[in-house]
Every structure is written in C-alpha cells, then in structure tokens.
N, C-alpha and C positions, 0 to 999 in steps of 0.2 A: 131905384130903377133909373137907369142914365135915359137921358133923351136923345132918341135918334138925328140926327140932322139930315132933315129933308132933301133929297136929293131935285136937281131941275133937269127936266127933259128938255134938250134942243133936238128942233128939226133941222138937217141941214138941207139947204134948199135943193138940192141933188135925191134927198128922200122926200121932200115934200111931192116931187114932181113923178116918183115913181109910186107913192100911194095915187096920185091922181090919173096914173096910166093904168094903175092896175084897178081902179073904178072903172075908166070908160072901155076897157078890153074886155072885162066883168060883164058888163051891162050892155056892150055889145050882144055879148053872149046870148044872154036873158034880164029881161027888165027886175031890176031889183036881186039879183046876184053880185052887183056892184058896190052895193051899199052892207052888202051882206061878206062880202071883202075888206073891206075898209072898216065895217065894227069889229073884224078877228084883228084885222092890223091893230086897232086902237084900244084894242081888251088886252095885247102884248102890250104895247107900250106903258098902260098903266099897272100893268104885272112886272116889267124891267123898272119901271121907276120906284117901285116898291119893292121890289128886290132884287137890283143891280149885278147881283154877284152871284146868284143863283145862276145863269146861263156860261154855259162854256166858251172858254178862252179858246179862242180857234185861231186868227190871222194874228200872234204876235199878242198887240195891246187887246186887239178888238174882240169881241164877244157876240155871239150868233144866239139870237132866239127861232127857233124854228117852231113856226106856225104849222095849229094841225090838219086844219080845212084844205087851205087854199094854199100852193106850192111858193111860198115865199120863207126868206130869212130877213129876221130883224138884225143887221149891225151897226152894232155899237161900241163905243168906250167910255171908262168912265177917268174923268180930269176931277181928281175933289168931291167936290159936291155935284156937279153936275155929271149925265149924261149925254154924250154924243150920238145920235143918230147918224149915221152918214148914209144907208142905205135901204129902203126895204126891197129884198135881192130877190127877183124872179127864179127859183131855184132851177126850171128848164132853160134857163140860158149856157153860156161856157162861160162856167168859174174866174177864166182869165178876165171876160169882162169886169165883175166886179174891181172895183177904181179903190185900194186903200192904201 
C-alpha cells in the first residue's frame, strides 16, 4: 500500500477574517449560532484536507466546497502538498465580489 502524503491547509488571512465575520453576523443573530457556523466551516476544511480533489474545479485552478447548513463556499487550490484557502464565500453576496 503506497503512503499518502499529507496534505497542509493554509488560511489566507483574507479567509481567516471572513470565518470571523461569518461568527459575529451568526451570533448576532442568535447567541451560539455563531459557533455553530464556524464548526460546519471547520468540519469542511478537515474534509478538503483529507480529500482535496473530491470538490469541483469551478474558477480555473480553484475548487469550491459548498457548505450544507449555512450559505457559504470553501475556496481553494491546491499547489503540491498543500492547500490554499483564499476564501470562505458568503454565497448571498455577487459572485463578482469574490477576489481570485
């Protein structure tokens, strides 16, 4: 059986700062819906880093995981061994905002 090589997840600081918007707009909402956001964010990310190539190629290089709760998309690329985060994408926004 060959050994897989572990893939590493980066955050780019442009997604770290849109998980943390999408907590305090959450929990605006209702206390503890916020947190309850951010563990669907973070149950993707450890599903994308375990299986990178499983979500569809949509912008070119980049790869969309679409979250089932809460209206967000995971994008990513992957360079090698690592994963790229660049965005977790409020999917009620316009498309054109997302930045890749």
């Amino acid at each position: 059986m060959q050994n897989k090589i572990p893939f590493k997840l980066i955050l780019k600081n442009e997604a770290k700062l849109d998980i943390q918007d999408a907590f305090l707009w959450y929990e605006s909402k209702s206390e503890g819906l916020g947190q309850h956001c951010v563990d669907e964010i973070e149950h993707y990310l450890s599903y994308i880093k375990e299986n990178p190539y499983s979500c569809e190629a949509r912008y070119g290089e980049y790869r969309v995981a679409v979250l089932k709760i809460f209206p967000y998309i995971v994008v990513y690329r992957i360079d090698e061994n690592e994963i790229v985060v660049i965005s977790i994408f409020a999917t009620s926004q316009n498309p054109n905002k997302l930045k890749i």
